[in-house]
N, C-alpha and C positions, 0 to 999 in steps of 0.2 A: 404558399410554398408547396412545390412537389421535392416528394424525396422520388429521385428516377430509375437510382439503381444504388444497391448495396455492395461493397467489397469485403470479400474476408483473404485475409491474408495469414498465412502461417509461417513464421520467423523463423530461422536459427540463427542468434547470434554468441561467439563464444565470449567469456568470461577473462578480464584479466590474469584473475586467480581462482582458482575451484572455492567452492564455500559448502564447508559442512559445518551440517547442523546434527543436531542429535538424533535425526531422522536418515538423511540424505547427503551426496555430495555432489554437486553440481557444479556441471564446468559450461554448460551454453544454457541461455535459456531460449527459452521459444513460447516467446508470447504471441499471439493472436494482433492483428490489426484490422479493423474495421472500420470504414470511412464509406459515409453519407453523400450521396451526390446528388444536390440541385442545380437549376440553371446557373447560379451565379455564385456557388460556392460548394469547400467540401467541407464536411464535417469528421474531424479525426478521433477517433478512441480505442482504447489498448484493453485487452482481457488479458490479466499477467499470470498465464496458466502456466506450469512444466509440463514434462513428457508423462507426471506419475503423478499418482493422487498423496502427496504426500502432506502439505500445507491445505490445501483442501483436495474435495472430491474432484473438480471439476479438472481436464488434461488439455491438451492441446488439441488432440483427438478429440475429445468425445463436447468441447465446449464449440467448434469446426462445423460439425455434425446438427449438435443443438440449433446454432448461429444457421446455417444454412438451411435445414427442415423445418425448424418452428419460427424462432424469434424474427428473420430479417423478413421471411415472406408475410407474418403479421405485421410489419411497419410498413414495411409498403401497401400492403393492402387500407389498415386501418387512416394511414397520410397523418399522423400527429402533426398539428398545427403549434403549441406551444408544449413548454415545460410542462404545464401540467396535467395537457394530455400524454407524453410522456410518461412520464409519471403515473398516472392511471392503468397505461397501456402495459408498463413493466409490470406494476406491483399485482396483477394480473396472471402472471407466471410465476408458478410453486420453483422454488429450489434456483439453482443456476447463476448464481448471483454475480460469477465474473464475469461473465457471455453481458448477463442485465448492464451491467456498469461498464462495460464497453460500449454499447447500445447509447446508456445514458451519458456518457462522456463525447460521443460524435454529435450526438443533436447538442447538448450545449454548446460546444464549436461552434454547430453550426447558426445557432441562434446567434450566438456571442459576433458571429462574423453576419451575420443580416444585419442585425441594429447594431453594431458598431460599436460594442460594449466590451470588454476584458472578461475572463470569467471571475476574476478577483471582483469587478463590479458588480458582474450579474448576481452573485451567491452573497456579495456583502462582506467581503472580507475588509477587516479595520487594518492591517499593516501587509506589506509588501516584501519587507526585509526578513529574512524566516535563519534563524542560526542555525549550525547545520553540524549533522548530527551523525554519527558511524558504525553500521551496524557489523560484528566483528564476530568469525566462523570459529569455530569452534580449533583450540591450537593445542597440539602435540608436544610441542615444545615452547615453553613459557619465556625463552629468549628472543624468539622468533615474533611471539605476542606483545611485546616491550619494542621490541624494534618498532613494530607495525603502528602499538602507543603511539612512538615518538613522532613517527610520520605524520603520523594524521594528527596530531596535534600542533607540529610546525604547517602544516597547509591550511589551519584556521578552524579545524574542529573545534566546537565545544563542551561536547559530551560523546563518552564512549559506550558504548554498546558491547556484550560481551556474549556468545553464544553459549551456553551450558549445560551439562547433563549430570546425574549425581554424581557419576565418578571424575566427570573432569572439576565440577565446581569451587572447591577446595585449593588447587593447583592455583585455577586462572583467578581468583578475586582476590588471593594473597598475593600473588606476584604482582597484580596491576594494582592494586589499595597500596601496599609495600612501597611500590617506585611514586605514584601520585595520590598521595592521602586528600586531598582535596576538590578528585576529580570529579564531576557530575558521572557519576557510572550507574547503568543499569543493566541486568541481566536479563536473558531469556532464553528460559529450558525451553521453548518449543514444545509444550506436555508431557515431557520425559518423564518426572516427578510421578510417584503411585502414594498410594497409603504408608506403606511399609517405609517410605524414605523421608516421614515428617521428623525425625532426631536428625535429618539432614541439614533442614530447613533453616538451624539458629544462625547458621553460617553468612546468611542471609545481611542479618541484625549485626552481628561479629565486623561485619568490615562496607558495614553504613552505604549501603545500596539507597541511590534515589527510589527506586525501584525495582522487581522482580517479577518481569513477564510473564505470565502463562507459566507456570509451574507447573500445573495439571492438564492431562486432555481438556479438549474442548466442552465437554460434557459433564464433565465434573466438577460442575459451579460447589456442588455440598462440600467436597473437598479444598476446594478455593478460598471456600469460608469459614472454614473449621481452622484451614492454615492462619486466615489472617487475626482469627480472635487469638492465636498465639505467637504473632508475630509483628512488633514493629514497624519493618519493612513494607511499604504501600505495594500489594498485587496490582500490578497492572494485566488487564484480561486483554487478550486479541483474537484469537480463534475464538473466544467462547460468545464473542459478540459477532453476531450474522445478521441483527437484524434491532430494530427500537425496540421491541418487546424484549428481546433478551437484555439489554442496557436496562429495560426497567427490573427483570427477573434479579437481575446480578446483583444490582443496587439494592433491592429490598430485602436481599437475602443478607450482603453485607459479604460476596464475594471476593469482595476488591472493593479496593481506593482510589482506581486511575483505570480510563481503559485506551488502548490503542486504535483509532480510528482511523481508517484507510477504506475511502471510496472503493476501489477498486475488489474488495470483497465484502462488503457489506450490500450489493446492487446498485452503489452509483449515488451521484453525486448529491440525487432529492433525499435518497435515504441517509445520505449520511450527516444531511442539515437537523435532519428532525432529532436524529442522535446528539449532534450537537445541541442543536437548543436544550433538551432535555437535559446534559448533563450538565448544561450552564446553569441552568435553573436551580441543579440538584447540587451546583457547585463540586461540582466531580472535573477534576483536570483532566485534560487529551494530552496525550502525544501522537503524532503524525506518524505511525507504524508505515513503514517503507517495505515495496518488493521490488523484483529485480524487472522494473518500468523503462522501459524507453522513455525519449522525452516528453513523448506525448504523454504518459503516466504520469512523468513527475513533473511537466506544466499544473498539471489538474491538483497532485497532490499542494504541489505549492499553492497555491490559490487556497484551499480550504486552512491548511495552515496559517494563515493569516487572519482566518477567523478568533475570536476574542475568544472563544474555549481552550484553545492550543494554548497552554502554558507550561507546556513541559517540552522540550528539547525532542523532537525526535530523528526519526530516520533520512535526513532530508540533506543529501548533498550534492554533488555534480554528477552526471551520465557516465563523466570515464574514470570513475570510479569504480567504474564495472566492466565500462565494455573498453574496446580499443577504439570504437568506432561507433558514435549512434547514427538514428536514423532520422534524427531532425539537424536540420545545417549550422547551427550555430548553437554553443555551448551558451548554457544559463550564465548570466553576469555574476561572478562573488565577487564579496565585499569586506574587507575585516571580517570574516567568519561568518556572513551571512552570504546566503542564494537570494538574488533577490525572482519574485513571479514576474511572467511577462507582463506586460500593459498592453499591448499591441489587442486586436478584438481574438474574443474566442479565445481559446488555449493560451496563443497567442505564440505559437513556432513556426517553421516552416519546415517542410520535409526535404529530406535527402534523396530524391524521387531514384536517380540513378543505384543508391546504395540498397534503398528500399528493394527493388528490384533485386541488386543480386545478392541480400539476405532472405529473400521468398523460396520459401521449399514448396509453398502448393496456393494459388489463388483461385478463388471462384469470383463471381460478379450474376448480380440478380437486379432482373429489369423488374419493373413492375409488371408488364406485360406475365413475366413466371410466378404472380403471386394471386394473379386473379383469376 
């Protein structure tokens, strides 16, 4: 197999509704698209950067830049024959980890569509039907939040997600615990959380959270851990895991109970196996931590979610639930409250080639011929 030329592509597509977090508010996002071209097949994968380094370092810009100077002209050059030169060839590269798992998400494709395989085969996933799960921005008004509840609870959600920061916290986990005492609810500060806000924290426990995201910066596993020897509540970590090393740091320190595992920032889809197996081992539950992915993202996500560690509900539901419009041709099949993964080889989508097109703010394309 020749890879012959690499595409980078850079998005805007806009947002149903804007989403703030305790960081940010976002009304388009603009992920990155990059696709692998051999003689008889392409290979699709998504880097789910913003305009700002706000969820992580890496932007639309500066992962554009990477993808075109360093990472696409080493693939083509070095010609990765399987995954796990892939695999080699990434883990190779300090830092950059959505650019990597773009990278890593088009050669899976594009494997998956040579041998004729699903990626839910190729990686081994046990189930296909994935419940589906709603990650929800941070609300002003806690009537607006209850409406928003009921909705996505009549469309088949099964767990609610709730964005929060210490001064909203309070407001949104009483009004939504209050209307659904029963609901699968979890929260996520986003890092908001410091020292000074752990008499915050019982609040947590008070209104029986499955779980509670990322509490602390990403760096502050000591504070993670301090929280949970006084709290109930299972931390689920997501920024603070970048990487299997850090999944074993967190683990041994006793940061957390649960962590959020999403290919798409942790380098892609080989790093995020070994993650798993580890924390199956360690018997440490996943949730399927969602960004705002086209469907080529949330093809991939879904397939890992099928693996036997996923046992917690996550962020995992249809494309227009975000966009008005994606950029693959046909919406994911739901089912009584489940998304089911494609079967079809590879990803297993098809693209919207024409909308593709006129969602492109800036494209490049690199032959091999520019890489040697």
């Amino acid at each position: 197999m020749i890879i012959s030329s690499i595409t980078i592509r850079e998005l805007a597509l806009p947002l149903q509704t804007p989403f703030i977090t305790s960081t940010t508010q976002l009304t388009h996002a603009k992920p990155l698209i990059v696709s692998f071209h051999s003689d008889n097949h392409i290979g699709w994968g998504e880097a789910s950067v913003s305009f700002g380094p706000y969820y992580g370092h890496e932007t639309t810009k500066s992962a554009a830049a990477f993808l075109r100077h360093t990472l696409a002209p080493l693939i083509l050059k070095q010609q990765p024959q399987s995954l796990e030169d892939m695999d080699h060839l990434l883990r190779s590269i300090q830092g950059n980890p959505m650019s990597r798992a773009a990278c890593d998400m088009a050669f899976h494709d594009l494997i998956g569509k040579q041998q004729q395989l699903s990626l839910t085969t190729l990686i081994g996933s046990t189930h296909t039907a994935i419940p589906m799960g709603i990650s929800l921005g941070i609300y002003t008004d806690t009537n607006d939040l209850i409406q928003t509840v009921d909705t996505a609870l009549a469309q088949g959600y099964q767990r609610v997600k709730c964005k929060i920061s210490p001064d909203t916290a309070a407001a949104t986990l009483s009004a939504v615990r209050r209307h659904y005492p029963d609901l699968d609810l979890h929260a996520d500060a986003n890092g908001s959380y410091t020292e000074k806000d752990l008499h915050h924290c019982t609040i947590f426990d008070e209104h029986n959270l499955t779980l509670i995201e990322q509490p602390y910066a990403a760096q502050d596993l000591l504070s993670s851990a301090q929280l949970q020897q006084n709290i109930d509540t299972a931390i689920c970590l997501d920024e603070s895991i970048s990487s299997y090393a850090d999944a074993q740091l967190a683990h041994h320190i006793k940061a957390g109970k649960n962590i959020s595992l999403k290919a798409g920032r942790i380098g892609g889809i080989q790093e995020a196996l070994r993650i798993h197996n580890y924390c199956l081992q360690q018997n440490i539950p996943l949730t399927c931590g969602g960004l705002y992915e086209t469907g080529i993202g949330r093809a991939a996500q879904l397939a890992l979610a099928g693996l036997a560690g996923y046992t917690r509900i996550g962020d995992i539901g249809p494309s227009d639930r975000y966009f008005p419009r994606d950029i693959i041709s046909q919406s994911f099949t739901q089912q009584d409250g489940y998304l089911l993964a494609p079967n079809a080889p590879g990803l297993g989508v098809e693209i919207d080639m024409d909308f593709l097109y006129y969602a492109t703010q800036h494209v490049e394309n690199l032959a091999v011929d520019s890489a040697l």
